[in-house]
C-alpha positions in Angstrom: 7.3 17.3 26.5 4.8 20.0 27.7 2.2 19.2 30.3 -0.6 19.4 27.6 1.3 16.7 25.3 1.7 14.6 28.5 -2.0 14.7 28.8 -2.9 14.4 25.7 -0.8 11.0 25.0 -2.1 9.7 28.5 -5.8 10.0 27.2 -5.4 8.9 23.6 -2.3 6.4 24.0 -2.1 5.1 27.2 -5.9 5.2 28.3 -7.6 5.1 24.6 -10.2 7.1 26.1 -11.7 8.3 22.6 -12.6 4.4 21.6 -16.0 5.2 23.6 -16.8 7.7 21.1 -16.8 4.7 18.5 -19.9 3.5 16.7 -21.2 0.1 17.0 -19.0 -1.9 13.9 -21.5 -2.7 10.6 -21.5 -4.9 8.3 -19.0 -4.8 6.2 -20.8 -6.3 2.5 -24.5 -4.2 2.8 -23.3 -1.3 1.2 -21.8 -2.9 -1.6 -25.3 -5.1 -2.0 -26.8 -1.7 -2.8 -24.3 -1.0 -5.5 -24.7 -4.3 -6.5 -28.6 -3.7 -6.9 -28.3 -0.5 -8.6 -26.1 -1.3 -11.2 -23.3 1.0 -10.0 -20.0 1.1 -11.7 -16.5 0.9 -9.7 -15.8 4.3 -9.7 -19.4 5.8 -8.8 -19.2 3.0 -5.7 -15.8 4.3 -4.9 -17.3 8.2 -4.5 -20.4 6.9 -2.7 -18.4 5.0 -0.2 -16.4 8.1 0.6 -19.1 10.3 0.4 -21.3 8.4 2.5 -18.2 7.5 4.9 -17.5 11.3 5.5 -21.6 12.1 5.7 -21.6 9.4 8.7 -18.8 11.1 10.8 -20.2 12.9 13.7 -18.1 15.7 15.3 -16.7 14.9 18.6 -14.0 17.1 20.2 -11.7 16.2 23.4 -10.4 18.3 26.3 -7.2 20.1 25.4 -6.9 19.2 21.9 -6.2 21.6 19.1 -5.7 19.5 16.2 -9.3 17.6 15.4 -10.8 14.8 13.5 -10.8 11.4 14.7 -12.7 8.5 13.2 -15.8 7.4 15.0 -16.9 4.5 12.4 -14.7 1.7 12.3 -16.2 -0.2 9.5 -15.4 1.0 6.0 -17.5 -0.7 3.7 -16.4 -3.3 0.9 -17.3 -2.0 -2.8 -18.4 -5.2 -3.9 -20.0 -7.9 -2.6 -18.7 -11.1 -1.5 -19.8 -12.9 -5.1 -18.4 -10.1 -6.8 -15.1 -10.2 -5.5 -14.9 -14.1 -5.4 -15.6 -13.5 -9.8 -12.8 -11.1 -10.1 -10.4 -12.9 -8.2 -11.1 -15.7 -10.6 -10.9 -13.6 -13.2 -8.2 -10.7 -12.5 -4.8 -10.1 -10.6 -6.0 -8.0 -7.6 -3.0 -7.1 -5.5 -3.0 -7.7 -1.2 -7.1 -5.6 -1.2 -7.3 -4.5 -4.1 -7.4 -0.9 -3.0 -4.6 1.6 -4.1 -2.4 1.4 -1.4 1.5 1.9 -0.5 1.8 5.0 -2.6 3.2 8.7 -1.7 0.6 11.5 -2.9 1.3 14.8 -3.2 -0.1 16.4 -0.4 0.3 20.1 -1.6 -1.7 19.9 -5.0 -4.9 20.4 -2.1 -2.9 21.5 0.7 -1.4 24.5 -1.5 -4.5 25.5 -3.2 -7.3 24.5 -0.6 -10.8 22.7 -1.3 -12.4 25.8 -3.0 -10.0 26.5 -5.5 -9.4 23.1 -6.5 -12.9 22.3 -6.6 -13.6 25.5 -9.0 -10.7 24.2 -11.4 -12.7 20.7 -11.3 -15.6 22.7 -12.2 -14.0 24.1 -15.3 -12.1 21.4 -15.9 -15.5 19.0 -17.1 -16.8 21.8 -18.6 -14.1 21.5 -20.6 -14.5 17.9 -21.2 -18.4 18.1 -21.5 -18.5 20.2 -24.4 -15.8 18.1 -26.6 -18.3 15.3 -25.8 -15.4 13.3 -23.4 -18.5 13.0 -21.4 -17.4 9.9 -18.8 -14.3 12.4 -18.1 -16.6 15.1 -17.0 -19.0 12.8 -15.0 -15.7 11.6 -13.4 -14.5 14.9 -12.6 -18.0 15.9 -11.0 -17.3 12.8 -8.4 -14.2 14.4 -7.2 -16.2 17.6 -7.0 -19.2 15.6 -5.1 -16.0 13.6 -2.6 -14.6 17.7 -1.7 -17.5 18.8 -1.0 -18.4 16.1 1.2 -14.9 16.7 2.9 -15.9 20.6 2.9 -19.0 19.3 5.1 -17.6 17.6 7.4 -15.0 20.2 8.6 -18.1 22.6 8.4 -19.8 20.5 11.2 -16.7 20.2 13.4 -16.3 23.9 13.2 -20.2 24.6 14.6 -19.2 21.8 17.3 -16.5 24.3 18.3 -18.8 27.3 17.9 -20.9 25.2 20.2 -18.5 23.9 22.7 -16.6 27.3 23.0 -13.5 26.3 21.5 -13.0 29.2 19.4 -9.2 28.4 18.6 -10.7 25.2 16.4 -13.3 27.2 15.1 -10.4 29.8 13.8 -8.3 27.5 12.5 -11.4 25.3 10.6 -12.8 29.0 9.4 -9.4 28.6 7.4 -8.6 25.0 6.4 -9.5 23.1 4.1 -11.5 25.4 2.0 -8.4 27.6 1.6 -4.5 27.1 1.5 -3.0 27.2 4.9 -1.4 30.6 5.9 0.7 29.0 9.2 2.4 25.9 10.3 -0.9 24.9 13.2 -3.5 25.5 10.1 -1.1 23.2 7.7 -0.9 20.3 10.2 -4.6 20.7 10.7 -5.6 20.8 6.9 -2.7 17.6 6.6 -4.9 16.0 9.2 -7.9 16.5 7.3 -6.4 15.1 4.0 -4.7 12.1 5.8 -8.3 11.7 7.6 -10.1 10.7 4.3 -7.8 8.6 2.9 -8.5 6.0 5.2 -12.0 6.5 4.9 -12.6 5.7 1.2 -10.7 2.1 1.8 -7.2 3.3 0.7 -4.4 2.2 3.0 -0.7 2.4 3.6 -1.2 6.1 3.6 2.5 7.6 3.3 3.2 10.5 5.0 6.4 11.7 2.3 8.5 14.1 2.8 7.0 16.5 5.4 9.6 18.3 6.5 9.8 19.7 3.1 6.4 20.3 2.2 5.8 21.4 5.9 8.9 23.7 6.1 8.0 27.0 4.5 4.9 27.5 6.8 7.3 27.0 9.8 9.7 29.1 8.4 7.3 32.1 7.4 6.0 31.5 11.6 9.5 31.3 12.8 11.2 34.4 11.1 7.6 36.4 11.7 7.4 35.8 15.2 4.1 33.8 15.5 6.2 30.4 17.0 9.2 30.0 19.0 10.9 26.6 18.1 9.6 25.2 21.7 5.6 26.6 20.5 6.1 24.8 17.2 7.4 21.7 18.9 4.3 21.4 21.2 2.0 21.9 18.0 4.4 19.3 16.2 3.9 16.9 19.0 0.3 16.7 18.9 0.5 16.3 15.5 2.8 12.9 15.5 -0.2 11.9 18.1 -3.1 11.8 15.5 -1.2 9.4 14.0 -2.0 6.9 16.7 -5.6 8.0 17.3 -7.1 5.4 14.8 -4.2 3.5 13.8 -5.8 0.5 15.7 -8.4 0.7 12.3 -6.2 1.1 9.8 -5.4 -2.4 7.6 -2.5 -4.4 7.9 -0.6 -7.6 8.6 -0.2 -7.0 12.0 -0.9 -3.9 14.7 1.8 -1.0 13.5 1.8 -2.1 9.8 0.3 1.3 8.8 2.5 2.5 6.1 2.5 6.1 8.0 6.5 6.7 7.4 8.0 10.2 6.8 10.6 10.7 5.1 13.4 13.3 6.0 16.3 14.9 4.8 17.9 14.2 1.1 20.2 15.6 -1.5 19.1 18.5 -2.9 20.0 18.3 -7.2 22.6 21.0 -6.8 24.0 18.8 -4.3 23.0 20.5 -0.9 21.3 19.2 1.7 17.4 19.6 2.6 17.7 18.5 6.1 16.5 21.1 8.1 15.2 22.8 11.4 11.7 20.9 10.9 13.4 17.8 10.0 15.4 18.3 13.4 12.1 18.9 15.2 10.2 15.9 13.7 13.3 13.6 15.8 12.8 15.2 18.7 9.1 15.1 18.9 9.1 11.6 17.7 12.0 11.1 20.6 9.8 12.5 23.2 6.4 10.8 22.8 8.2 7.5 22.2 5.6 6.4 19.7 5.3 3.8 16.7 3.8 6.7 15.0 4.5 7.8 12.8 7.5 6.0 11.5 10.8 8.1 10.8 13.1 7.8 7.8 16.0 9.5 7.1 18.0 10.4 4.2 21.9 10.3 4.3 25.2 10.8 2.6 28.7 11.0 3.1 28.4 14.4 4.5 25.5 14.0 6.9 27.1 15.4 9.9 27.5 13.2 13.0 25.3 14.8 15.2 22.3 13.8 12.8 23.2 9.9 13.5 23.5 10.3 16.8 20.3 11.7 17.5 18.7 9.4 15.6 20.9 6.9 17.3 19.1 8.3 20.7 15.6 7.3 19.0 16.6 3.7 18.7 18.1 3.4 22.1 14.3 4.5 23.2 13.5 0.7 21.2 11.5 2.8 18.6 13.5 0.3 15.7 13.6 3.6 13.9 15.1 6.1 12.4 15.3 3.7 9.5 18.3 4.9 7.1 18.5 5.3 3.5 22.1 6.5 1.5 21.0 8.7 -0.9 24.7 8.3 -2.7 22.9 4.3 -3.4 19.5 5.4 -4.1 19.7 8.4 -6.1 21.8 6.4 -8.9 19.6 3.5 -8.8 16.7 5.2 -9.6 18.3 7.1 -12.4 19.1 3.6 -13.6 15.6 2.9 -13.3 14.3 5.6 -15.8 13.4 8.3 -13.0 13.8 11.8 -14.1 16.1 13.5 -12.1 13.6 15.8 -10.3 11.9 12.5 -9.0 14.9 10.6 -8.0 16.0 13.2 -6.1 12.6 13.4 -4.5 12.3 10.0 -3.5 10.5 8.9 -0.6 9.6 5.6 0.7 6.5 3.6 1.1 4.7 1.8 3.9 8.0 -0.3 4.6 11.2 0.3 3.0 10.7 0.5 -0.8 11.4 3.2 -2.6 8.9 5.3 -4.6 7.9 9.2 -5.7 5.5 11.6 -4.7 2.8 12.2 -6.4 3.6 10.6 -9.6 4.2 7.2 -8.4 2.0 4.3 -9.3 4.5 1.7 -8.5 3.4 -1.6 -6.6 7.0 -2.1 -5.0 6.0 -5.0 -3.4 3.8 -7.1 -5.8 5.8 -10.4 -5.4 8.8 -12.0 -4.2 11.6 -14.5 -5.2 13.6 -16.9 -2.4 16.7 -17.4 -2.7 16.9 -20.0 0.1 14.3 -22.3 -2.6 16.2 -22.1 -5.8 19.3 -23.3 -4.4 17.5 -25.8 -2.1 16.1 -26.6 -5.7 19.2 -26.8 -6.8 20.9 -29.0 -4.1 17.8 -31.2 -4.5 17.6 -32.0 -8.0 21.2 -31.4 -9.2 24.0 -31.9 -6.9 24.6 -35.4 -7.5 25.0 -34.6 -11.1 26.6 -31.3 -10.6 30.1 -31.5 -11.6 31.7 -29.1 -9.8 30.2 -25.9 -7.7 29.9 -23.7 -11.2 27.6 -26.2 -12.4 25.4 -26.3 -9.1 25.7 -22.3 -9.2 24.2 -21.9 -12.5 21.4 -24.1 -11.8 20.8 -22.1 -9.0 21.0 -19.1 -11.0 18.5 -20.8 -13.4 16.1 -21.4 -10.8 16.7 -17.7 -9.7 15.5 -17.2 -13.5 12.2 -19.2 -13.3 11.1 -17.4 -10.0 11.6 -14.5 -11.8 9.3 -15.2 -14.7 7.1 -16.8 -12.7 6.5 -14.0 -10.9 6.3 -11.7 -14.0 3.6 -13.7 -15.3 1.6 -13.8 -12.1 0.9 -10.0 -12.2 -0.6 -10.0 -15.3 -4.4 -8.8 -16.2 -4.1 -6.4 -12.7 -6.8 -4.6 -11.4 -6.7 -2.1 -9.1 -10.3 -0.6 -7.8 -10.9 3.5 -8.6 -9.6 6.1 -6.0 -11.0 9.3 -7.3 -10.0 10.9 -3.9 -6.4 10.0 -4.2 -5.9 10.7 -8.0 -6.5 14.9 -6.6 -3.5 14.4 -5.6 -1.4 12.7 -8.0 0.2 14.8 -11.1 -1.6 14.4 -14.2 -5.0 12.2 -12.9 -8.0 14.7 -12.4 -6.3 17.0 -15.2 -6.7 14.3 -17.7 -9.7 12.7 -16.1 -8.4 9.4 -15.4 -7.7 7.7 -12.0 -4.4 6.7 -10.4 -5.5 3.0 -9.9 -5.4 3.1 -14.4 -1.2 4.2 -13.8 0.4 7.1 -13.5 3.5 8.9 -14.3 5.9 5.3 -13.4 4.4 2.3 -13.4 7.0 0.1 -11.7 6.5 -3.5 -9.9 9.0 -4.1 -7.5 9.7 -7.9 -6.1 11.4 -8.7 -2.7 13.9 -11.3 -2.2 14.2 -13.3 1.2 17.0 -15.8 2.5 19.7 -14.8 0.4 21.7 -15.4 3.9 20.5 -18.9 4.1 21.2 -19.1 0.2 24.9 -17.8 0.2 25.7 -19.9 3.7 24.5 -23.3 2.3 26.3 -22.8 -1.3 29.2 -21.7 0.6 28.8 -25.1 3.1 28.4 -27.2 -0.2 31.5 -25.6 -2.2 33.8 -25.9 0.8 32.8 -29.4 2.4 31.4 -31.2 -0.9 33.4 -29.8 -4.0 36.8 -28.4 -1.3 38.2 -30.9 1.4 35.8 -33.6 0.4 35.0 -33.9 4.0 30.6 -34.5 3.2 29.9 -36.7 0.3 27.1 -35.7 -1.9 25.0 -38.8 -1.1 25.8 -37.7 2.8 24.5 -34.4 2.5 21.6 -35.3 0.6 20.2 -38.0 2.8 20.5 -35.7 5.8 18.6 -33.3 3.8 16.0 -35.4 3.2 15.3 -36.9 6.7 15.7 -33.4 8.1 19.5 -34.0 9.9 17.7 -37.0 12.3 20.0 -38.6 13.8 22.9 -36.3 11.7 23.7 -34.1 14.7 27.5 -33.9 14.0 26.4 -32.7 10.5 23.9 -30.4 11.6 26.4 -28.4 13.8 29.2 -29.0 11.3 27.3 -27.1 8.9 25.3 -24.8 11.0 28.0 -23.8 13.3 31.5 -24.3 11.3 30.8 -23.6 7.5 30.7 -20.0 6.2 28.7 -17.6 7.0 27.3 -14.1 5.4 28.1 -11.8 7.9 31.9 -12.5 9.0 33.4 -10.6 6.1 34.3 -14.0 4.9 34.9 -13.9 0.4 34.2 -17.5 0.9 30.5 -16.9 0.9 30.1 -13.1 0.4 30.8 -13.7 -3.2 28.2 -16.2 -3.7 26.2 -13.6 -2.4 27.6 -11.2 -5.1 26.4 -13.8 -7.6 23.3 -14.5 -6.5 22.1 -10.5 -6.1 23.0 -10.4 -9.4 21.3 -13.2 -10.5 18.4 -11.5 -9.7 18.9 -8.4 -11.4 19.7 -9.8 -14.4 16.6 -11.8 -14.7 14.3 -8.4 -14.1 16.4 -6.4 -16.9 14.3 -5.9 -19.8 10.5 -7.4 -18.1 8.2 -5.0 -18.7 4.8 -5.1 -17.2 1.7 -4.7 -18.8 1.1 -0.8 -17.8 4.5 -0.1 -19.5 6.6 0.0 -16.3 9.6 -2.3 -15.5 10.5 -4.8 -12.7 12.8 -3.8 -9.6 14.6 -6.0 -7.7 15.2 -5.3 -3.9 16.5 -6.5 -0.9 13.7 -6.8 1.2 11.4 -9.8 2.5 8.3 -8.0 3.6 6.3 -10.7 5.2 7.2 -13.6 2.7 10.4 -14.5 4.8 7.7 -16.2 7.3 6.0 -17.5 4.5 9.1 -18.6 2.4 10.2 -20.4 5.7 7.2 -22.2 6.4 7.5 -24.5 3.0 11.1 -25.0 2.5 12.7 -28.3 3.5 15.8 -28.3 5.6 18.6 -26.5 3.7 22.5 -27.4 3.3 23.8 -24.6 6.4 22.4 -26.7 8.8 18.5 -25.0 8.9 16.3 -27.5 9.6 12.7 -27.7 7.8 10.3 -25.2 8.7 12.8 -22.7 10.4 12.7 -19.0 10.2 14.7 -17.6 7.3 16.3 -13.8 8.7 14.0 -10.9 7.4 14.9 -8.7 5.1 18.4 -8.2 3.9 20.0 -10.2 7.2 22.2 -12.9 9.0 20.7 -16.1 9.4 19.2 -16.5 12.4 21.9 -18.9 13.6 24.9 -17.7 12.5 27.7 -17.2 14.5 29.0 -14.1 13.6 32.2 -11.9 14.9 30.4 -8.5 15.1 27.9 -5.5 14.0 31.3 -4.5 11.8 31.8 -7.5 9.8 28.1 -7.8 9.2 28.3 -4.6 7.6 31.4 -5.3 5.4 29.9 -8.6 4.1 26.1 -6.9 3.4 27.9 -3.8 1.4 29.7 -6.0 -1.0 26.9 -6.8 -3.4 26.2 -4.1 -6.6 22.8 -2.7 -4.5 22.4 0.2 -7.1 20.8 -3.1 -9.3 19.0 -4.4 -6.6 17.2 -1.3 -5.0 13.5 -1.7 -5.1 14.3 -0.9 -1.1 15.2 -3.7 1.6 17.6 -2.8 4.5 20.3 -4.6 6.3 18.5 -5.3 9.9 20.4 -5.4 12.9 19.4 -6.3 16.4 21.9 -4.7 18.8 21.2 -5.7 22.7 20.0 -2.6 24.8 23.0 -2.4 26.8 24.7 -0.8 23.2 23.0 2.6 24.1 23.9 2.7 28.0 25.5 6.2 27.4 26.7 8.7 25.2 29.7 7.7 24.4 27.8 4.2 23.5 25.4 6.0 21.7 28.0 7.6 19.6 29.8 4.1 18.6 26.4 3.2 17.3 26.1 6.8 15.3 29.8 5.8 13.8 28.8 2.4 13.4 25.4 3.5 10.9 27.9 5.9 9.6 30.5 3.4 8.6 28.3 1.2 6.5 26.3 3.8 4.7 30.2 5.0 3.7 30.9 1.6 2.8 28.3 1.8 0.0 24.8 -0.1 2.0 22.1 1.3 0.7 19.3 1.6 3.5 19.8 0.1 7.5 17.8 0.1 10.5 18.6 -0.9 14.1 16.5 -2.6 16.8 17.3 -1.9 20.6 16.5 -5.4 21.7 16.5 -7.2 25.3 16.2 -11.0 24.8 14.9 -11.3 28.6 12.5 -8.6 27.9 10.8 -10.3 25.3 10.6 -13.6 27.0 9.2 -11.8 30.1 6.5 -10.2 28.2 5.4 -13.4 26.7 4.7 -14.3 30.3 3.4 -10.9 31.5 1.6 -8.7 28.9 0.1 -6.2 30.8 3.5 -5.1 32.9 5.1 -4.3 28.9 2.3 -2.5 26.6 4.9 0.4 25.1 7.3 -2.3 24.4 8.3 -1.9 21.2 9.9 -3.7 18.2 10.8 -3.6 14.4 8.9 -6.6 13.0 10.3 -5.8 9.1 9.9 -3.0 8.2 7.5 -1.2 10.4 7.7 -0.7 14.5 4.8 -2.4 16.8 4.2 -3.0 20.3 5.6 -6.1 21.1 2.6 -7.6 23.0 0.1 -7.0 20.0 1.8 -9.5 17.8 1.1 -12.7 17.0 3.2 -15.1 18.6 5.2 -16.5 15.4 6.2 -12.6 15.0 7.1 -12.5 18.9 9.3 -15.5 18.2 11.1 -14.7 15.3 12.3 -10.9 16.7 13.6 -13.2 19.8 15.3 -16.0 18.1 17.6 -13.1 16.3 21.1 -12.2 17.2 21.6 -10.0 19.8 25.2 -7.7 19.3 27.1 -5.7 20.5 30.2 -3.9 19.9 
């Protein structure tokens, strides 16, 4: 890291020196009152909001920086009013804000052409529709000319602060960017800024950042090979870079601090069966290993022929306790979304979204994370309501399966009558929107829902439990287990640990409850085949639990592996929490088993290895072999956190002696003291391994 980067981290990071720049926060509903009175429909408030957002920005620019624009107004306006919203909830399906969120846009369709060109094809382009009398496609159109111009005005005004302030470098590179295509690597991560910058403000979040080393990698090619950066001077501008992703991240929605959605994606099969990782890709893991940041998050794309040396240095990242690289197997995903009714050309160019689920640039209108099914309740269901009729373990699977069934159509039907509010800025950059003058948040090329499944570990351990104890040896009687159940194991403690600490569990390698496993996953696929949602897309399964494996938790009675009622099921595609398990290995070997080309909306196996994994290179390497081993195996996406149980406890206590401590809550990275507590708890209650 250079002495500039050091200084720059120190006053943006560490210090958060540019918050003083910040406007006093407004009220969130008078803007939208003003629609309100004026009769303004969703999509002129959408344009206005931007419009007005970008208008309001004031230029400010910090010592040593290169790469500018940062966000002095921290309120960004509802578009309707309180009323309003109240009626269409009542009314409508509106999805986590309503915005259009979680989605991957295309970053080159402006990034390639620049603001002036695009705009002049806009132009043209409602012309066109104007005189065939498709006169709300032309009006549309003009509000995507009205939202670049604004964005055209803005840089304008940060380029006469420059003028002003002497910085003549900005000036340059803002002469350049956005009103035309980027010629080098520094004006492309400047004009990325700028694009990135105004998503946020017009109320969209979960901003993906995609496949940037790809996009990225011909202007640092064309600088490399003509001289203009060394891989060190492209590094240093990289690095800066990474750190505007954490100048207003504090604004940006979310369930928690560090639920962002900026991930990037790198690496990935190539169609003719090459590899894309490259020398950019290489550089994003270093910068990201040097700053030591939450952001942005890393991903990376693997196959049985990733070399070594790739693992291990993203192996170094997660001994730093970033909880990334997060890894996806491209010999699981690529298949699965062929499956799925991706063309080729997009399954190949999958990225993910703000967590884990797996979507496609710039033609993707897919809400991967619309709903979710739990396991751990259909077969407490199950146990409930039909073990003592039940009369063998097929006949309490099946009901369990059924109940799998219901969740499923349950689910299905909650989506209906969706709507998602206009984002005229996005749809530039999404294939087929402005062309056809229609907005993203109407659908796009795929249309895909995607639910997440949580506690399949708690599911599989207590069916396992119940076959071997109930229906095997006879050892529990039915009426045993089901009065423990119901007084939560009072007064049952030899039950309790005979079933939380004894039975089977998901994660040993153990058939004796990996195949119920088996059966389950597929359970769930098979109930998604053949919904279809109501913007012609289908449903995906996945893995994942997002944040409904706190919420799952919360409501389910104590279950038949010995969980008591209220406690945490694991998060994501994991170990219960109390398992006692042999080893990273065998968790690996029981969590590839299942057919995860049916169940790959996106959800990876997480693993808390204790810090003390990583204490060298030759430890760092067993982890590389390790991540290695189970993407070979068939797993389908994995990622590690470097954990210290001690740690955690100590910054419960002591806050301010651990703010860079960081974590992977589920599928996104945070500082650990910025949680809430219940989040805190649950990341120290989980298994610490080692090999």
């Amino acid at each position: 890291m250079t002495d500039r980067i050091r200084q720059l981290k120190q006053f943006f990071v560490t210090d958060k020196a540019h918050h003083a720049s910040r406007f006093q926060p407004q009220d969130e509903y008078a803007l939208a009152k003003h629609f309100e009175r004026e009769g303004f429909s969703d999509v002129q408030r959408a344009t206005q909001r931007l419009t007005l957002m970008l208008a309001a920005e004031t230029p400010v620019l910090f010592p040593l920086e290169r790469i500018v624009l940062t966000r002095r107004n921290p309120t960004v306006p509802s578009l309707f009013t309180k009323p309003e919203l109240d009626m269409l909830k009542a009314t409508r399906k509106l999805h986590e804000r309503g915005e259009v969120c979680n989605i991957s846009v295309d970053y080159t369709l402006l990034l390639g052409r620049g603001l002036r060109e695009r705009r002049g094809e806009l132009v043209s382009a409602a012309e066109a529709f104007q005189t065939s009398g498709e006169k709300d496609k032309a009006e549309y159109l003009r509000m995507q000319v009205a939202i670049l111009d604004a964005l055209q005005d803005l840089c304008n005004r940060y380029r006469e602060q420059a003028i002003r302030e002497g910085r003549q470098e900005i000036a340059d590179m803002l002469t350049r960017v956005p009103m035309h295509a980027p010629r080098t690597f520094p004006e492309a991560l400047q004009m990325f800024r700028i694009l990135h910058f105004a998503m946020w403000l017009g109320g969209n979040y979960h901003n993906t950042v995609g496949r940037l080393d790809q996009y990225l990698y011909p202007y640092y090619r064309a600088d490399i090979d003509a001289g203009r950066l060394t891989r060190e001077t492209a590094l240093e501008w990289l690095s800066e870079f990474f750190l505007t992703f954490n100048r207003d991240s504090d604004l940006y929605t979310g369930m928690q601090q560090g639920d962002n959605g900026q991930s990037i994606m790198l690496g990935g099969l190539n169609p003719d069966g090459t590899d894309s990782y490259n020398e950019l890709s290489e550089l994003c893991l270093k910068a990201s290993l040097e700053l030591c940041l939450i952001d942005p998050k890393i991903n990376l794309r693997v196959n049985h022929n990733t070399p070594l040396d790739v693992y291990v240095l993203g192996s170094e990242l997660t001994r730093q306790g970033l909880g990334f690289p997060q890894y996806a197997n491209d010999e699981v995903v690529i298949p699965a979304l062929l499956a799925y009714g991706y063309e080729p050309r997009d399954a190949y160019n999958y990225t993910v979204a703000a967590c884990w689920e797996f979507i496609v640039p710039g033609r993707g209108m897919d809400i991967p994370n619309i709903g979710a099914v739990s396991f751990a309740a259909a077969m407490q269901k199950a146990v409930a309501e039909q073990l003592d009729s039940a009369p063998d373990f097929d006949a309490l699977l099946a009901a369990v399966k059924e109940n799998i069934h219901t969740q499923v159509l349950e689910n299905v039907k909650a989506v209906q009558n969706l709507y998602v509010f206009p984002a005229p800025y996005l749809s530039l950059m999404m294939e087929g929107c402005a062309e056809n003058g229609r907005d993203v948040s109407l659908g796009c090329r795929y249309n895909n829902y995607g639910f997440h499944g949580t506690g399949i570990a708690t599911a599989a351990d207590a069916l396992a439990a119940i076959r071997k104890y109930v229906y095997g040896d006879h050892s529990v009687t039915k009426a045993e287990l089901l009065a423990a159940l119901e007084i939560d194991y009072e007064g049952r403690d030899d039950l309790l640990a005979k079933l939380r600490f004894d039975a089977p569990k998901m994660g040993n390698n153990d058939p004796e409850v990996d195949d119920i496993a088996v059966a389950l996953m597929d359970a769930f696929a098979d109930s998604m085949e053949g919904q279809v949602n109501e913007r012609g897309g289908i449903f995906r399964a996945g893995t994942g639990s997002a944040m409904y494996y706190v919420w799952h938790a919360a409501t389910l009675p104590a279950t038949a592996d010995g969980r008591r009622a209220g406690e945490g099921l694991a998060a994501n595609y994991s170990p219960s929490l109390f398992a006692r398990l042999k080893g990273p290995v065998s968790i690996l070997q029981s969590f590839a088993k299942p057919r995860l080309t049916r169940v790959c909306n996106g959800g990876p196996l997480t693993l808390e290895l204790h810090d003390t994994m990583f204490r060298n290179e030759q430890a760092i390497q067993k982890v590389a072999l390790m991540v290695k081993s189970f993407m070979d195996m068939g797993g389908q996406q994995l990622q590690l956190n470097a954990v210290n149980r001690d740690t955690m406890l100590d910054a419960q206590k002591r806050p301010q002696d651990h703010r860079n401590l960081i974590v992977r809550v589920w599928g996104w990275s945070g500082y650990f003291v910025e949680l809430d507590k219940e989040y805190q708890d649950h990341i120290i209650k989980r298994m610490e391994l080692t090999l």
